[in-house]
C-alpha positions in Angstrom: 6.5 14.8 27.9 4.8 14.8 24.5 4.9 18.6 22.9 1.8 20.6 23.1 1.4 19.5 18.8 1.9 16.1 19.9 -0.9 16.4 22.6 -3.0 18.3 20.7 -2.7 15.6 17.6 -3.6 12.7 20.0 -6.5 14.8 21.4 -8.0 15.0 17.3 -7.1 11.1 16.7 -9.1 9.9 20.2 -11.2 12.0 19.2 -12.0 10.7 15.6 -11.7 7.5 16.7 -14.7 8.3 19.3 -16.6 9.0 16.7 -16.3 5.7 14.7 -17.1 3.7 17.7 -20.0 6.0 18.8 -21.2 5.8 15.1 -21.2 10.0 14.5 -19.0 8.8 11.5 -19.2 5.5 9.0 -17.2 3.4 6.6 -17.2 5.7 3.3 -17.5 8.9 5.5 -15.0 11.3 3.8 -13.1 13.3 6.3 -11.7 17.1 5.1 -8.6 18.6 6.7 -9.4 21.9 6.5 -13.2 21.0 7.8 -12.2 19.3 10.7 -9.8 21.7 12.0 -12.5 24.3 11.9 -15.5 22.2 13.9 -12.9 21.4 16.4 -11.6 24.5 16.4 -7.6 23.5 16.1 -5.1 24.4 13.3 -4.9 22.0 10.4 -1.3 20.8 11.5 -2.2 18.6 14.5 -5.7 17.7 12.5 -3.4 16.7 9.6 -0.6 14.7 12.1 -3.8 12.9 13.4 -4.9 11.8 9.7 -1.3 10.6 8.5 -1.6 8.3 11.9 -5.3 6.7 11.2 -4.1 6.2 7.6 -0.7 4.2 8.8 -3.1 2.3 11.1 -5.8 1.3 8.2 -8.3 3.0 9.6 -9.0 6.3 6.8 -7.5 6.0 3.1 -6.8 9.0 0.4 -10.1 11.0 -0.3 -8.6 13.2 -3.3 -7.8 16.8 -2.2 -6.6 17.3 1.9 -9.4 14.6 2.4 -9.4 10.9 3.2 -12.5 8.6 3.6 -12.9 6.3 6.0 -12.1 2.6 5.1 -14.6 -0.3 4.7 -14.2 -3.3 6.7 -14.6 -7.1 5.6 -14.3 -10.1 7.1 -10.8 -10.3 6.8 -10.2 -7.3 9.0 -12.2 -9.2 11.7 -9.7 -12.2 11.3 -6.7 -10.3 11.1 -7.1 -8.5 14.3 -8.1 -11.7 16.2 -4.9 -13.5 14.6 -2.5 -10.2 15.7 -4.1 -10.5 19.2 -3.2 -13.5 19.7 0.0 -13.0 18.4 1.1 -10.9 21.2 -1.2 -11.8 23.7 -0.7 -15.3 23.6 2.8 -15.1 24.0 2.1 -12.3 26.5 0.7 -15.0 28.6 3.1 -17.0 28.3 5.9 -15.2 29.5 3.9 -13.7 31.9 3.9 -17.5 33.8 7.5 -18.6 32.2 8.8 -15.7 34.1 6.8 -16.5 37.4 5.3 -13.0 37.4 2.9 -12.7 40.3 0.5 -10.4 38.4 -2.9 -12.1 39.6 -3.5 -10.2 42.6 -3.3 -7.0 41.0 -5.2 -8.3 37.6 -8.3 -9.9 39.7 -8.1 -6.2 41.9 -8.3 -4.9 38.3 -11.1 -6.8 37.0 -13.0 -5.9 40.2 -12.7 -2.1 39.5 -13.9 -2.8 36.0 -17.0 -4.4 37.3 -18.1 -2.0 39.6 -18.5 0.2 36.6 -21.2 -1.2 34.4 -19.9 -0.1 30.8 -23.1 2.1 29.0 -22.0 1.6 25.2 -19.9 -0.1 23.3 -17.1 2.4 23.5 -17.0 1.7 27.3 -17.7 -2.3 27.0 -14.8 -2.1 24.4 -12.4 0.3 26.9 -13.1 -1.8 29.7 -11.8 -5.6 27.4 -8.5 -3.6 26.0 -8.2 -2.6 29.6 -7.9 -5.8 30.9 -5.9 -7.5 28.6 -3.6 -4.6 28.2 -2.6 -5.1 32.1 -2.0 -8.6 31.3 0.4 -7.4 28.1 2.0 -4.4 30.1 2.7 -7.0 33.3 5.4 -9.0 31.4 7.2 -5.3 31.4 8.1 -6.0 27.7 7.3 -2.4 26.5 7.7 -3.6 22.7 4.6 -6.2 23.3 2.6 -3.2 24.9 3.3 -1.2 21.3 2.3 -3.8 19.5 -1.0 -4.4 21.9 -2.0 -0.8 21.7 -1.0 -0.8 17.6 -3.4 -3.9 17.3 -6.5 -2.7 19.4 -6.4 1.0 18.5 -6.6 0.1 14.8 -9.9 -2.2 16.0 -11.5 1.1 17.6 -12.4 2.0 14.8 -15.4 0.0 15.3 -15.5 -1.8 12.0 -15.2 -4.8 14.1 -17.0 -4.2 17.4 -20.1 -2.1 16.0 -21.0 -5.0 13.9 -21.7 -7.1 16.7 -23.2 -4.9 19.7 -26.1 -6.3 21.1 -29.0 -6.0 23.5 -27.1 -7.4 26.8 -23.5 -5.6 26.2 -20.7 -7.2 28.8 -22.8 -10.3 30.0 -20.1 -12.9 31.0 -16.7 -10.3 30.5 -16.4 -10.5 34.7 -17.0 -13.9 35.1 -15.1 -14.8 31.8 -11.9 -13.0 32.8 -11.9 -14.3 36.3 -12.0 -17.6 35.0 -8.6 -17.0 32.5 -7.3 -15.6 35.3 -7.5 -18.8 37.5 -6.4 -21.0 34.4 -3.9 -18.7 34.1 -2.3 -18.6 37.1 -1.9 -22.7 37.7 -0.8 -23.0 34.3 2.5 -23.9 32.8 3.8 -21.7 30.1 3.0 -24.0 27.0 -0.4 -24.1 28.9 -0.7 -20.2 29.1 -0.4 -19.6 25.6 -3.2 -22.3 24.8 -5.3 -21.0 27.3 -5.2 -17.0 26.2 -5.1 -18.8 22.1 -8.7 -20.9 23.3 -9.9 -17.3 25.1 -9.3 -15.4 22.1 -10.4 -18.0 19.1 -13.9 -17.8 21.2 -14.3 -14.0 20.8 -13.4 -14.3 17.3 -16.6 -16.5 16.7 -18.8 -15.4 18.9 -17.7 -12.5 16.8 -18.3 -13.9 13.6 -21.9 -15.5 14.7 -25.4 -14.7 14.5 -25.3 -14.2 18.0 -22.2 -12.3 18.4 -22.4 -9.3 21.2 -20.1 -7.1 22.7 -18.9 -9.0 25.6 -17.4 -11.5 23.2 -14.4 -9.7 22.5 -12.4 -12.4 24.2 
C-alpha cells in the first residue's frame, strides 16, 4: 500500500499531467514549487516528489529557483514515443500468441466497454487507447513490460504529442480499428503478431505526423 506521501505525490503528478492534456498549462509554462503546493492546497514535499518524477520522465526541465518549466516538444519526441511503443508492445504481442494466451475474449469484452463510453476530449480519447493496449501489455503477465508501457505512455500525456493532432471527429475508427488487430491477432503466429501490432502502430505514427492527423490515430 503506497504511504499517504506516496499517494498524495501521485494525486499532484495526475494531476499536472491533467493539465497538460486539458491545455490549462503549455510548453514554456514555468511551474513554482512553493506556488503549486499553495493552489492545491498540499505541503511542498509531495508537490516537490511529483516534480523530480515529471522531470525523470522528460516532461518539465529546471526553471531556476524551486521552479521547472515545462519542456517543448519536436518532432523527435513524436518518433521516439512511437519507436518505444513498439518496442514493448510489439514484442508484447508477440509473446502474448508464442505463449498461447487466450486473452481475446476478455480484450474484445474490453473494447466493448470502451465503446459504450463515447470519450468527450482528448484526455478521455487518449485514456481510453492506453487502456486498451495496456490490457494487451499486462495479459502476457510480464510486470517489467507493463513498467515500461506505463513509463512510455505516461511520458506522452503530457500532450506534446496528442494535443497537436486532436481533431473535429475524436475516436472515429478506435472500435472498429482495435477489433480488427484483435482478429489478426488472435490467428496469427508469433513472428506475425509482432508485424501486425509494428504495421498498427507505424500507422498512428503517421496519421500522427499528417495533415490529417486526429486523435483516434494513436494506433
Amino acid at each position: 500500500m503506497a504511504s499517504p506521501r506516496n499517494a498524495l505525490a501521485n494525486e499532484v503528478y495526475e494531476n499536472l499531467l491533467d493539465a497538460l492534456m486539458s491545455g490549462r498549462l503549455a510548453a514554456g509554462d514555468r511551474l513554482v514549487m512553493d506556488r503549486l503546493a499553495e493552489d492545491l492546497g498540499v505541503s511542498r514535499s509531495p508537490v516537490r516528489d511529483a516534480l523530480l518524477r515529471l522531470h525523470r520522465e522528460g516532461v518539465v526541465e529546471p526553471g531556476g529557483r524551486r521552479g521547472y518549466l515545462v519542456r517543448e516538444g519536436s518532432d523527435m519526441d513524436i518518433h521516439n514515443f512511437y519507436a518505444a511503443r513498439t518496442a514493448v508492445e510489439a514484442f508484447a504481442a508477440e509473446q502474448l500468441v508464442a505463449l498461447d494466451i487466450d486473452a481475446w475474449g476478455e480484450l474484445r469484452e474490453l473494447l466493448n466497454r470502451l465503446a459504450a463510453k463515447a470519450p468527450l476530449s482528448v484526455k478521455e480519447s487518449f485514456d481510453a487507447n492506453r487502456t486498451f493496449h495496456r490490457a494487451i501489455v499486462a495479459a502476457t503477465g510480464n510486470t517489467y513490460l507493463e513498467d515500461m508501457f506505463d513509463t512510455i505512455w505516461n511520458r506522452s500525456r503530457t500532450a506534446l504529442t496528442f494535443r497537436s493532432f486532436a481533431a473535429a471527429h475524436p475516436y472515429a475508427g478506435f472500435v472498429p480499428d482495435h477489433a480488427k488487430l484483435i482478429d489478426a491477432l488472435e490467428q496469427a503466429d508469433p513472428e506475425q503478431a509482432r508485424t501486425l501490432m509494428t504495421e498498427h502502430i507505424a500507422h498512428g505514427l503517421e496519421q500522427t505526423t499528417s495533415d490529417a492527423g486526429s486523435v483516434d490515430a494513436m494506433g
